[in-house]
C-alpha positions, 0 to 999 in steps of 0.5 A: 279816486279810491276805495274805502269801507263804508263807514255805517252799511257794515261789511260788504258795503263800500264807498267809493270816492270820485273827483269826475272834474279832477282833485279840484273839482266836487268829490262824489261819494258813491256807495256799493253793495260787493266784494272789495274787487267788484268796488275796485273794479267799479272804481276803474269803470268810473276813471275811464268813463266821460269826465265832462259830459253832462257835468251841469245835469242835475243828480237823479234824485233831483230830477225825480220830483218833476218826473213824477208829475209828468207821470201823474199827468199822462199815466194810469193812476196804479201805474203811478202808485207802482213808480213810486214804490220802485223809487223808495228802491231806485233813489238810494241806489241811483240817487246822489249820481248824476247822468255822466257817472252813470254806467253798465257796471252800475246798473249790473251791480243794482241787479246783483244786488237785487237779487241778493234781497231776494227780489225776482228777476221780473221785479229787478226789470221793471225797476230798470224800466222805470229808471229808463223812462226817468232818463228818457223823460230827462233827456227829451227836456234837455235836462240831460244828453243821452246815455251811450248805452240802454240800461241793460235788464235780464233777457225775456226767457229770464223774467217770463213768470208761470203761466197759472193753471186756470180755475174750474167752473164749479171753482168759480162759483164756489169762490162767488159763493164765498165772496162778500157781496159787494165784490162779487160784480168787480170779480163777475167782471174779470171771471166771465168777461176777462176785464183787467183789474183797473177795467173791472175796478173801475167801470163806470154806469156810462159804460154800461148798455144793457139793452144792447148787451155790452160794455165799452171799456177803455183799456191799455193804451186808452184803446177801446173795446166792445165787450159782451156781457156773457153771462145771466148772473153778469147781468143781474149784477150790474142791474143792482149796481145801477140801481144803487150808482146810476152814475160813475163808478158802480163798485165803491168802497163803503169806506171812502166812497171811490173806487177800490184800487185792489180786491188782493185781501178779499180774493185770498179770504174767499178762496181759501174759503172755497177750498181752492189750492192755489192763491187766487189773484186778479189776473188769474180770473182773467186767465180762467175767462181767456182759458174757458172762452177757447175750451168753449169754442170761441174763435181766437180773435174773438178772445182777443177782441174781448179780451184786448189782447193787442198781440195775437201771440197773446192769445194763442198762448190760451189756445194751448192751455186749454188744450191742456186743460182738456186733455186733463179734464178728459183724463178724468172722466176716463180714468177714474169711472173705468178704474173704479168700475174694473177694480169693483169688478175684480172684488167681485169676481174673487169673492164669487171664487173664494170657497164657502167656509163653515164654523165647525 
């Protein structure tokens, strides 16, 4: 083995060469991304890891084209989308090594790596996670054995991203009032009754039941829900809907006639249109929904039968937003009237104790 600049990456960038059957088997070339002692240091790991197993398994990039089938096969079709945007990253890193060489050292180089791109440490997990399905799918098809270690990821307290500040009602119909009018039922969807983006997208006429009042949403997992309809303007939009598409999806894109797979453009025109500070994006519609049902009153489980919150934790964590929000809305309401009321009266009181003057 040894350890040599990489002759095209430019500094910082290594090749590492890597005889795992010995000087007279194949020679693999494993490019890195560090200082000289990380690759050297690298380079040892390697030496000291299994030299035999697995030595028939294919290279990862090989393994990818079958994998993504079974993905196209058995997951949600955003999903999918999602997976092949990680693997434009995941192959030139992973792609040329096969399963023996594959180490805790490497998957920690990746993330500093990552991280040096800028990407968050949320982002940097979810590849990783990808990555491990792929291993574990390979591994169930006998295309490999298992691995003597998990694919190691940066801890929860690391990844958990800030819990938005939810919208106001009167932001809410500002941003409608904004919206082009044909997405105003999939962002209805989302702000009144808390569907996920793909449930709101994608709803189709047959779930529908006005005259009982409800949808029936299919959501992670393929578990199904009941959800009220919960609003009179909820109602009048999906009575036009169905009046245009009696059949299937009810919100289309005039374009290509399927469903739209994001509404990100509309929603950012839209709410800089109405003024609101914050970027708006779907799943804050669906926080705005779980954080004004709990100010309302609803029972927390009701919420997390509407909103098919499958842990309750979930939805306890509104239970403290709209605490929150309360205590801020009520700050409002007592602090600026009496404020404004008792400066008002100290202007008042001082002209009423000021002496009358006279041009001479």
């Amino acid at each position: 083995m040894s350890v040599r600049p990489h002759p095209t990456k430019g500094e910082g960038w290594w090749v590492i060469d890597y005889y795992p059957q010995g000087r007279r088997g194949k020679r693999v070339r494993v490019p890195f991304q560090g200082t000289e002692g990380e690759a050297r240091a690298l380079e040892l790991e390697l030496r000291r890891g299994p030299q035999l197993q697995n030595l028939v398994a294919p290279a990862i990039k090989d393994l990818v084209p079958e994998w993504l089938r079974h993905c196209e096969n058995n997951l949600a079709p955003s999903t999918c989308r999602d997976i092949v945007s990680a693997l434009r990253v995941l192959v030139p890193f992973w792609g040329h090594l096969r399963p023996p060489q594959l180490t805790q050292g490497l998957a920690e180089q990746y993330k500093a790596a990552r991280l040096r791109e800028g990407v968050t440490r949320r982002t940097v997990n979810k590849e990783l996670s990808y990555f491990s399905s792929l291993l574990t799918w390979a591994t169930r098809n006998g295309h490999m054995h298992p691995l003597p270690f998990r694919i190691p990821k940066f801890p929860p307290r690391q990844t958990r991203p800030p819990i938005p500040r939810p919208l106001s009602p009167e932001q809410v119909t500002r941003l409608l009032e904004a919206l082009e009018p044909h997405y105003r039922l999939p962002v209805l969807l989302m702000a009144d009754v808390g569907l996920r983006k793909s449930e709101a997208l994608r709803l189709e006429a047959e779930q529908v039941d006005l005259a009982r009042g409800i949808l029936w949403i299919r959501g992670k997992g393929n578990k199904e829900r009941i959800v009220p309809i919960t609003t009179d303007r909820l109602r009048e939009a999906l009575e036009v809907a169905l009046q245009d598409h009696p059949t299937g999806p009810l919100t289309r894109n005039p374009r290509t006639g399927r469903p739209y797979d994001s509404l990100k453009k509309a929603l950012d025109r839209a709410g800089r249109a109405a003024g609101i500070p914050q970027r708006v994006h779907h799943h804050l519609l669906r926080h705005t929904f779980c954080t004004q049902a709990m100010v309302a009153g609803l029972d927390p489980r009701a919420v997390q039968a509407i909103a098919g919150h499958s842990d309750p934790r979930v939805t306890q964590i509104y239970t403290h937003i709209a605490a929150e929000w309360l205590q801020a809305e009520a700050r409002k309401f007592v602090t600026t009237p009496v404020t404004q009321k008792r400066k008002n009266a100290i202007k008042n009181n001082e002209l009423r104790k000021a002496p009358i003057t006279t041009n001479p």
